[in-house]
VMD Tcl script that builds the backbone (N, CA, C; Angstrom):
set m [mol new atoms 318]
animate dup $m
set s [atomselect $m all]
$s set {name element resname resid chain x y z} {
  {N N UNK 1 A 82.210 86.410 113.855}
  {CA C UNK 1 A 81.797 85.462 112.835}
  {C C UNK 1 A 81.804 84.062 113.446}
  {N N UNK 2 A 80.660 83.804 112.765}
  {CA C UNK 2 A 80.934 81.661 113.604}
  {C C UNK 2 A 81.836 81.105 113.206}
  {N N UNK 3 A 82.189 79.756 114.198}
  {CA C UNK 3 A 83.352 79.055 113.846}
  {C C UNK 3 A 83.158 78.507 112.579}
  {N N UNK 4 A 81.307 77.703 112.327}
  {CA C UNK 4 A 81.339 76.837 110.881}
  {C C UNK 4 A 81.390 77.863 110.089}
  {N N UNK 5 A 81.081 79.321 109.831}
  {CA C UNK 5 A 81.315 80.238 109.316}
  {C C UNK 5 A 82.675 80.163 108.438}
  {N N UNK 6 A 83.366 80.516 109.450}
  {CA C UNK 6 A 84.901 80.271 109.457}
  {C C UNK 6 A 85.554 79.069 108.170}
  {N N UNK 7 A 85.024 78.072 109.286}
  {CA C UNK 7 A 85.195 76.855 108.559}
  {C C UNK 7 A 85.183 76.411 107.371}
  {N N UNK 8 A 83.941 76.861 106.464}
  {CA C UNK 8 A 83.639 76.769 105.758}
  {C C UNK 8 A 84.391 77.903 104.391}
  {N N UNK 9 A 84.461 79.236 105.121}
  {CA C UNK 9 A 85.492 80.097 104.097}
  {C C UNK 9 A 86.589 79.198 104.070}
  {N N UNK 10 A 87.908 78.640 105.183}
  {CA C UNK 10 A 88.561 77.901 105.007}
  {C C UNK 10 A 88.479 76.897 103.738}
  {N N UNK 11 A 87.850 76.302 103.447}
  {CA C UNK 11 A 87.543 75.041 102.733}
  {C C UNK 11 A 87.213 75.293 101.237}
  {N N UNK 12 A 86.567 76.696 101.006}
  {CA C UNK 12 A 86.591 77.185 99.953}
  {C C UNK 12 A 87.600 77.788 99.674}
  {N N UNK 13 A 88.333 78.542 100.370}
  {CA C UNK 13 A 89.930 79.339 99.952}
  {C C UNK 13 A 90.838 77.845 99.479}
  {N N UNK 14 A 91.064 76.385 100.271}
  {CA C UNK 14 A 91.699 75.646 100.472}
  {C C UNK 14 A 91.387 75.383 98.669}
  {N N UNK 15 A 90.188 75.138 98.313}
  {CA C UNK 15 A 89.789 74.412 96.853}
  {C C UNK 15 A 90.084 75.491 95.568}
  {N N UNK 16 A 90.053 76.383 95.811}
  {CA C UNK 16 A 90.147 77.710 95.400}
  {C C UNK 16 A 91.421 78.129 94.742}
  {N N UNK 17 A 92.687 78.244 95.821}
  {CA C UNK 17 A 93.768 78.352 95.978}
  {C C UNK 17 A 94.402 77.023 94.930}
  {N N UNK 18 A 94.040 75.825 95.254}
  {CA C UNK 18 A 94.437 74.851 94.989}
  {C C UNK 18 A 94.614 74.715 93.326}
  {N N UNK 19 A 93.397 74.852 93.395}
  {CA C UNK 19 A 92.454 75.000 91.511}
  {C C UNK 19 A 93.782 75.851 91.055}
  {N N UNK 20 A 93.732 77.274 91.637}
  {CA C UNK 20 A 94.633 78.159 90.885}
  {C C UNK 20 A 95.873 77.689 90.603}
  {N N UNK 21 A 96.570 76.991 91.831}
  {CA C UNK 21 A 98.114 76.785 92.081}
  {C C UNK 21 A 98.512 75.984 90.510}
  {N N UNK 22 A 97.408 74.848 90.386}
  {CA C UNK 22 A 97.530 73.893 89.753}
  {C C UNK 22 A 97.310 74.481 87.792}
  {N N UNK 23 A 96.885 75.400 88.088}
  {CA C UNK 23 A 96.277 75.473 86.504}
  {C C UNK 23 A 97.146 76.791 86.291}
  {N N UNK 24 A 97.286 77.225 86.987}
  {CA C UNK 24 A 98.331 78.619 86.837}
  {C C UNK 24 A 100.007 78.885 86.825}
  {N N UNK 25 A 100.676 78.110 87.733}
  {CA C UNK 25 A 101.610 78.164 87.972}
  {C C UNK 25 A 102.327 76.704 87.158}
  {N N UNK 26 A 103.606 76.742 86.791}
  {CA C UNK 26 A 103.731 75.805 86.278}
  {C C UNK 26 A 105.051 75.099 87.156}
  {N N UNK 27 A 105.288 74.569 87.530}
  {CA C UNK 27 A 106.500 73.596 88.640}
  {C C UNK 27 A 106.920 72.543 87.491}
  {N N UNK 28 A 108.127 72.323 88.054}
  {CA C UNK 28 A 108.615 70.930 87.533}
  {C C UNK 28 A 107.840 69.895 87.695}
  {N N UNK 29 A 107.986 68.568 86.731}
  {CA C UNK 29 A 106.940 67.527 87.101}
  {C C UNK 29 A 106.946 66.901 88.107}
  {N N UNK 30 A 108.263 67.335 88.532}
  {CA C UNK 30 A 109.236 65.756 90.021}
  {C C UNK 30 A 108.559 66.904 91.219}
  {N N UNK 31 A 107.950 67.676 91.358}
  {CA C UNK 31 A 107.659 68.917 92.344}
  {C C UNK 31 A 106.539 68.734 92.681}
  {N N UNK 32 A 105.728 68.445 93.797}
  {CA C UNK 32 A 104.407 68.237 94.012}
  {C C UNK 32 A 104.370 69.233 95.067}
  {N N UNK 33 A 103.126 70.299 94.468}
  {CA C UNK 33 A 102.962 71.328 95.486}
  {C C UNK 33 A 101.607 70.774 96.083}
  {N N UNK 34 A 101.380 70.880 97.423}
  {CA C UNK 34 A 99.981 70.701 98.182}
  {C C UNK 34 A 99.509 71.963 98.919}
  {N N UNK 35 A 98.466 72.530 99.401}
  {CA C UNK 35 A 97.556 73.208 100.002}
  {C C UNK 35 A 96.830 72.294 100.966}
  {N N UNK 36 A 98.108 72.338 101.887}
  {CA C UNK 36 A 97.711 71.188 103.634}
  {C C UNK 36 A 96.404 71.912 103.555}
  {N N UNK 37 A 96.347 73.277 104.378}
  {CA C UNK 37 A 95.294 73.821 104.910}
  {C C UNK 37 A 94.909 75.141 104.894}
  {N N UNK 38 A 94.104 76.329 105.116}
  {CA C UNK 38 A 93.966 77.473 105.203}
  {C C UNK 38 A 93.429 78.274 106.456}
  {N N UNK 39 A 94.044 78.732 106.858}
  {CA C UNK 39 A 93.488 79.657 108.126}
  {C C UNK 39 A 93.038 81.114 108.308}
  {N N UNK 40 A 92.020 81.514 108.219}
  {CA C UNK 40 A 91.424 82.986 107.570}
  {C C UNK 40 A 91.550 83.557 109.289}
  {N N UNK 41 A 91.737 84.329 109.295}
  {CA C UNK 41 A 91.478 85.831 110.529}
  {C C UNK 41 A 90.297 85.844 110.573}
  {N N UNK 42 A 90.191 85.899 112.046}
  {CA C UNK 42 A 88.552 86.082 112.279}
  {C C UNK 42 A 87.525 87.417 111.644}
  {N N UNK 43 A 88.554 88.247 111.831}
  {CA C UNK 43 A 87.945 89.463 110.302}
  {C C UNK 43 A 88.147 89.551 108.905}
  {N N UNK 44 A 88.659 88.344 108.621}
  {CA C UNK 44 A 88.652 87.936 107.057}
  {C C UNK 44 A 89.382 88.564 106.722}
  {N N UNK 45 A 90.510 89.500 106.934}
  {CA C UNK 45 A 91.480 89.790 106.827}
  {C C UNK 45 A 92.643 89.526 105.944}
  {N N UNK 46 A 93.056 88.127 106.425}
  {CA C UNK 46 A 94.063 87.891 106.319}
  {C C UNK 46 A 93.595 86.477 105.717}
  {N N UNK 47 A 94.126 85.277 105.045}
  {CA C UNK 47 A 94.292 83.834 104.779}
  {C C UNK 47 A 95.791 83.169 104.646}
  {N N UNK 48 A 96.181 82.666 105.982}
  {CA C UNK 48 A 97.371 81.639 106.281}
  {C C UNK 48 A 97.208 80.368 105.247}
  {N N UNK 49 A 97.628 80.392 104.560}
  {CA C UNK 49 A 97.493 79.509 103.247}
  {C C UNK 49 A 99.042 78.523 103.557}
  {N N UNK 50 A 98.685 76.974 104.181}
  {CA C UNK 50 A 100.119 76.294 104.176}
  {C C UNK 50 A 100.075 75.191 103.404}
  {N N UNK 51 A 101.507 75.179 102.812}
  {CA C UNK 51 A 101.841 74.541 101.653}
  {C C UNK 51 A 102.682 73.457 101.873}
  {N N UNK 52 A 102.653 72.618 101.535}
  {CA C UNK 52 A 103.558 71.486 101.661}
  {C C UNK 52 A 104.200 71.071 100.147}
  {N N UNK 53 A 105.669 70.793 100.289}
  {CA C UNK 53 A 106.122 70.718 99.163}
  {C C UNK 53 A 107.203 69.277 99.255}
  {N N UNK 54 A 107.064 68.580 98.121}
  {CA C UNK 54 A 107.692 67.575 97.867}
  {C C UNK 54 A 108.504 67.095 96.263}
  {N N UNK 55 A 109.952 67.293 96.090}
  {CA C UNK 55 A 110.924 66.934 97.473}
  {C C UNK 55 A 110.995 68.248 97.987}
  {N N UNK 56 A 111.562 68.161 99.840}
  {CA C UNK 56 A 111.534 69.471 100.153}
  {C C UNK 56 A 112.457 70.192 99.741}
  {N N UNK 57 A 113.723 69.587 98.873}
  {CA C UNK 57 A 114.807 70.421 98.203}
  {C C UNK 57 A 113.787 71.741 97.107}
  {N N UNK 58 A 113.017 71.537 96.750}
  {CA C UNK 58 A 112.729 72.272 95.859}
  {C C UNK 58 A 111.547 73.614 96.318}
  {N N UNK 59 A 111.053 73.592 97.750}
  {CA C UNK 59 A 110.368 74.458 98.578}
  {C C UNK 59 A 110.685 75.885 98.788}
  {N N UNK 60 A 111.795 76.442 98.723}
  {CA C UNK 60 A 112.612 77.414 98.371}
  {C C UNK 60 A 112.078 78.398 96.728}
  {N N UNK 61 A 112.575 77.360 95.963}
  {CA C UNK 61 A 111.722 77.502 94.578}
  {C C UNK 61 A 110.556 77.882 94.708}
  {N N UNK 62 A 110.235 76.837 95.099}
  {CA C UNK 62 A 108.027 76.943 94.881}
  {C C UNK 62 A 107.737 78.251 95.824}
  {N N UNK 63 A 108.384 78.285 97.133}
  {CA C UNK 63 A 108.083 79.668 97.754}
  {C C UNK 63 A 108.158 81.063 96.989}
  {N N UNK 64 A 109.384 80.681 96.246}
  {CA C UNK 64 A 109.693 82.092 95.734}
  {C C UNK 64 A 108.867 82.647 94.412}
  {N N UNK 65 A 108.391 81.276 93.654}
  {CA C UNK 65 A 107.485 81.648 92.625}
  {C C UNK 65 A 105.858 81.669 93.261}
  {N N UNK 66 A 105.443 81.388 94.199}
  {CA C UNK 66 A 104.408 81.700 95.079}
  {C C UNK 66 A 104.492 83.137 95.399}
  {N N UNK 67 A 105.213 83.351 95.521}
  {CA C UNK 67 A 105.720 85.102 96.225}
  {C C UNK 67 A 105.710 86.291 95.079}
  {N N UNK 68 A 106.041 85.351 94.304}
  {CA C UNK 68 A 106.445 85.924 92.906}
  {C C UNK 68 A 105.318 86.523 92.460}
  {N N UNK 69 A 104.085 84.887 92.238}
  {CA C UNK 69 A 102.627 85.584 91.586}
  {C C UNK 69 A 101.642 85.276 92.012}
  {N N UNK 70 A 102.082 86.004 93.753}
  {CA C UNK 70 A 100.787 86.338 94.493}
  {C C UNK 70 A 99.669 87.117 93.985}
  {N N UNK 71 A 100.102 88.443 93.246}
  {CA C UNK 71 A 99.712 89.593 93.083}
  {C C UNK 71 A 98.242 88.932 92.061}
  {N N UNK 72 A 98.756 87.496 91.108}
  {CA C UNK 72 A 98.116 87.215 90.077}
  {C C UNK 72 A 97.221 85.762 90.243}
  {N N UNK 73 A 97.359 85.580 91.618}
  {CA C UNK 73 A 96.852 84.389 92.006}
  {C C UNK 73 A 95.849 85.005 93.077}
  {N N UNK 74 A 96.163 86.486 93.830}
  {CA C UNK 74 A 95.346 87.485 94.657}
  {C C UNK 74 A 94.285 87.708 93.580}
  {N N UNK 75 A 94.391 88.134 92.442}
  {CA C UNK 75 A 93.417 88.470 91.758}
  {C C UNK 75 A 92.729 87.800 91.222}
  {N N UNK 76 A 92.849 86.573 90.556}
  {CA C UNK 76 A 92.385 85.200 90.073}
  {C C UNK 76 A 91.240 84.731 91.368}
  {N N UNK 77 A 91.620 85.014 92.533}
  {CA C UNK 77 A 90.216 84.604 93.463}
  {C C UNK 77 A 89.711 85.489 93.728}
  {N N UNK 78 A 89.821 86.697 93.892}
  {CA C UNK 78 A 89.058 88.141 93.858}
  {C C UNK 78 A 87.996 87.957 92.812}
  {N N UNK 79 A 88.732 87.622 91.805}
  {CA C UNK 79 A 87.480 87.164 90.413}
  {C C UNK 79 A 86.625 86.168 90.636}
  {N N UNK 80 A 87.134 85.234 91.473}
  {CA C UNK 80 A 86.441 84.231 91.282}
  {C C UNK 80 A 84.802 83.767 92.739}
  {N N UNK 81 A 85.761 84.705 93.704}
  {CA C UNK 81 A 84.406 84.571 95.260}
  {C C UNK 81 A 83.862 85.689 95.225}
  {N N UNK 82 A 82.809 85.693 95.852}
  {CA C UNK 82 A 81.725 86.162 95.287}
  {C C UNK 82 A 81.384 86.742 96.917}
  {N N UNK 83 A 82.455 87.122 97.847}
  {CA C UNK 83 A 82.789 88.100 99.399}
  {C C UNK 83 A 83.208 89.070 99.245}
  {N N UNK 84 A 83.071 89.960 100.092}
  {CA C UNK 84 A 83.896 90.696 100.371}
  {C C UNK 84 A 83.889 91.088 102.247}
  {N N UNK 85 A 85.424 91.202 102.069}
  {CA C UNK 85 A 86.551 91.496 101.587}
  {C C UNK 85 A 86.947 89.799 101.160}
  {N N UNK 86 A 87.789 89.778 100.276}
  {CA C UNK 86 A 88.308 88.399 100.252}
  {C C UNK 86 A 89.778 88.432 100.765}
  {N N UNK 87 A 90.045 87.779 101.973}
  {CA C UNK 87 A 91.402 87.492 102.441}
  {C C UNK 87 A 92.551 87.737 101.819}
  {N N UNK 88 A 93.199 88.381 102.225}
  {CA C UNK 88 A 94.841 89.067 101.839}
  {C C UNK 88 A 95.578 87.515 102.275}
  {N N UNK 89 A 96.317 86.378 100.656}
  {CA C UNK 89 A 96.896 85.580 101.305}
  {C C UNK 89 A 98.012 85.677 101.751}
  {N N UNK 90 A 98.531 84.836 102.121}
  {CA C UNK 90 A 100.079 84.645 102.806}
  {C C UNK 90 A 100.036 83.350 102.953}
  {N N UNK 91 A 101.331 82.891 101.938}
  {CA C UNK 91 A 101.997 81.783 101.509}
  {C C UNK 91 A 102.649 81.086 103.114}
  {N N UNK 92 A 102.861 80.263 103.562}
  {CA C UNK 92 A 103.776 79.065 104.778}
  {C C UNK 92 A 103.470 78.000 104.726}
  {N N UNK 93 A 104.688 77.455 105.009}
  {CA C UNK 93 A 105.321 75.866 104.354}
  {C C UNK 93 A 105.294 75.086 105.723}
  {N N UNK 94 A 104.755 74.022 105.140}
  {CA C UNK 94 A 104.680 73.268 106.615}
  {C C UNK 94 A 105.066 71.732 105.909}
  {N N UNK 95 A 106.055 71.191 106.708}
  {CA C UNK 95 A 107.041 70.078 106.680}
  {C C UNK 95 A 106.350 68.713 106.087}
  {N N UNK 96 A 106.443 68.079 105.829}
  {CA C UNK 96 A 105.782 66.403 105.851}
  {C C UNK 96 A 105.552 66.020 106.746}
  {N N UNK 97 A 107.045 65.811 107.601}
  {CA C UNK 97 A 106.843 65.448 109.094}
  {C C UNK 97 A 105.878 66.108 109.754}
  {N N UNK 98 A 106.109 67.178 109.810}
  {CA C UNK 98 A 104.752 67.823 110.605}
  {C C UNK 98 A 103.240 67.174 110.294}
  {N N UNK 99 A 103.078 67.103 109.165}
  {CA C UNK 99 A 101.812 66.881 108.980}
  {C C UNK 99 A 101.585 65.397 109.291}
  {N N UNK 100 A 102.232 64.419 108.814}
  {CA C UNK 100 A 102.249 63.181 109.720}
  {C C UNK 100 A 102.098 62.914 111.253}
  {N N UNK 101 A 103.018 64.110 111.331}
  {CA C UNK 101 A 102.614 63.908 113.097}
  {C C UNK 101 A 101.517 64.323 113.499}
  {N N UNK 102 A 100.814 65.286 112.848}
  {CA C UNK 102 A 99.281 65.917 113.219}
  {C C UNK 102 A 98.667 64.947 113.161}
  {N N UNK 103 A 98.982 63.870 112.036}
  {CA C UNK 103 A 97.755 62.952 111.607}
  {C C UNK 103 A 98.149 61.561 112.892}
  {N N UNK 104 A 98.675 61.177 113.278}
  {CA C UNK 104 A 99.297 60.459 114.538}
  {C C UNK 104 A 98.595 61.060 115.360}
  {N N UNK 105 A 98.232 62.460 115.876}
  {CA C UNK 105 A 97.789 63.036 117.044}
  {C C UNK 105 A 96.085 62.353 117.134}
  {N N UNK 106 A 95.638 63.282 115.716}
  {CA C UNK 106 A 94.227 62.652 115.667}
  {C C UNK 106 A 93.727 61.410 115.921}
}
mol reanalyze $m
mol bondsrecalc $m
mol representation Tube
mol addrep $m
């Protein structure tokens, strides 16, 4: 598959995911969940879905209710893209710092 190929599933899982997190799941108000980025398997396989959470005291939480209603947030985009196969996600948390420092690199 091409890279803009690629790219482009990325960017739709990223808006996708996001939409859902936000309208589906409910977090505390002081809890800001983000969808840094998405990384699909070159056989569409799989979607590395990373999350950034703020404060990070509460990332633990948000992981575990992410984990919780995968099954219902898996199906909510199954309904909603219009591929197949559509990417098996998998939830990972990636730091603040980290992402600051990515953005320093660029």
């Amino acid at each position: 598959m091409s890279k803009e190929r690629i790219q482009k599933i990325n960017s739709l899982l990223k808006k996708e995911i996001s939409q859902i997190i936000l309208r589906e799941l409910n977090f505390s108000k002081k809890t800001f969940v983000t969808v840094v980025s998405v990384e699909v398997s070159k056989d569409l396989q799989i979607a590395n879905v990373f999350i950034s959470v703020f404060p990070e005291e509460e990332e633990k939480k948000v992981m575990q209710d992410l984990e919780k209603n995968i099954y219902h947030i898996q199906k909510i985009l199954d309904k909603k893209l219009k591929m197949k196969p559509v990417p098996k996600i998998v939830f990972k948390t990636v730091k603040l710092i980290d992402i600051v420092q990515n953005l320093e690199k660029e």
